[in-house]
C-alpha positions as CSV (number, residue, x, y, z in Angstrom):
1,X,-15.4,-0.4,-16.5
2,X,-16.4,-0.1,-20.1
3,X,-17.0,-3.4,-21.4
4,X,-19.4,-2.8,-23.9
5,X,-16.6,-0.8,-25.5
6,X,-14.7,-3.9,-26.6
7,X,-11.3,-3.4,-28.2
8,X,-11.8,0.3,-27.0
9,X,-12.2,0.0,-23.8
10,X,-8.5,1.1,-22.6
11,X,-9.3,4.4,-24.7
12,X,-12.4,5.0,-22.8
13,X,-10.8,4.3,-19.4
14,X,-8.0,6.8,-20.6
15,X,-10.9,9.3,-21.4
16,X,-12.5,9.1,-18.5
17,X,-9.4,9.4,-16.3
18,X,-8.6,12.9,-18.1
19,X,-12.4,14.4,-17.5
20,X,-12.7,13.0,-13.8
21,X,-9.0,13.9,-12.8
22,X,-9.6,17.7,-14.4
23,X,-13.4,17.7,-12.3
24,X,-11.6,16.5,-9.2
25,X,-8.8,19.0,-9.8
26,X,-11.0,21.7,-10.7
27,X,-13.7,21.1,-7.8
28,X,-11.0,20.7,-4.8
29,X,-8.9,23.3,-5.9
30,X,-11.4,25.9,-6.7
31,X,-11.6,29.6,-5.0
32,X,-13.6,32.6,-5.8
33,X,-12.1,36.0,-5.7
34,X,-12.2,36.2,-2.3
35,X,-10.3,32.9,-1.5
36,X,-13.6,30.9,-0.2
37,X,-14.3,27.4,-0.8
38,X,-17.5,26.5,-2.5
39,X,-18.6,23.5,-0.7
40,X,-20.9,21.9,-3.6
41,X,-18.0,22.2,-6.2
42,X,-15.8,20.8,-3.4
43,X,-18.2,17.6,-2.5
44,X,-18.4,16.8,-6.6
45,X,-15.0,16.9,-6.5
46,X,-14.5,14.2,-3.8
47,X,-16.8,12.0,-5.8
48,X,-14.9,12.5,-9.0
49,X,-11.4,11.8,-7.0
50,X,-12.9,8.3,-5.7
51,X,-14.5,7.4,-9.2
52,X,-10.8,8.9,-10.9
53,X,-8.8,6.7,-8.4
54,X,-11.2,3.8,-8.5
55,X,-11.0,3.0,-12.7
56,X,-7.3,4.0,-12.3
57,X,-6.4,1.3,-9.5
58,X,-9.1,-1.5,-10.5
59,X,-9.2,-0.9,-14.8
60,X,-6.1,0.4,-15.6
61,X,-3.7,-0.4,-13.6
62,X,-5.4,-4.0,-12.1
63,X,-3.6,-3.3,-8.5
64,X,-7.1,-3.8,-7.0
65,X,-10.7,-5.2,-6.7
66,X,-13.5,-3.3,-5.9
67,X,-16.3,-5.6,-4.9
């Protein structure tokens, strides 16, 4: 995903797993005091699960192709 990085580019894909995967985890998973969802944190979190999974099957891990 980051080519421009060069040799660094496996450091940025690690980087960019950790702060999608905590978004995703933090959006899905979030609750206010009462225990309600709050739907807006909960679609950004959707997104940053399919980016997380997407640079983790396709970059890192080379199982797949994305178009």
């Amino acid at each position: 995903m980051f080519e421009f990085a060069g040799e660094f580019e496996e450091a940025f894909n690690w980087v960019f797993l950790a702060v999608t995967g905590y978004i995703a985890w933090h959006g899905i998973r979030f609750r206010d005091a009462d225990g309600n969802t709050d739907s807006i944190r909960l679609l950004f979190g959707c997104i940053a699960a399919v980016f997380f999974f997407m640079v983790l099957f396709q970059d890192v891990l080379g199982v797949i192709r994305f178009g």
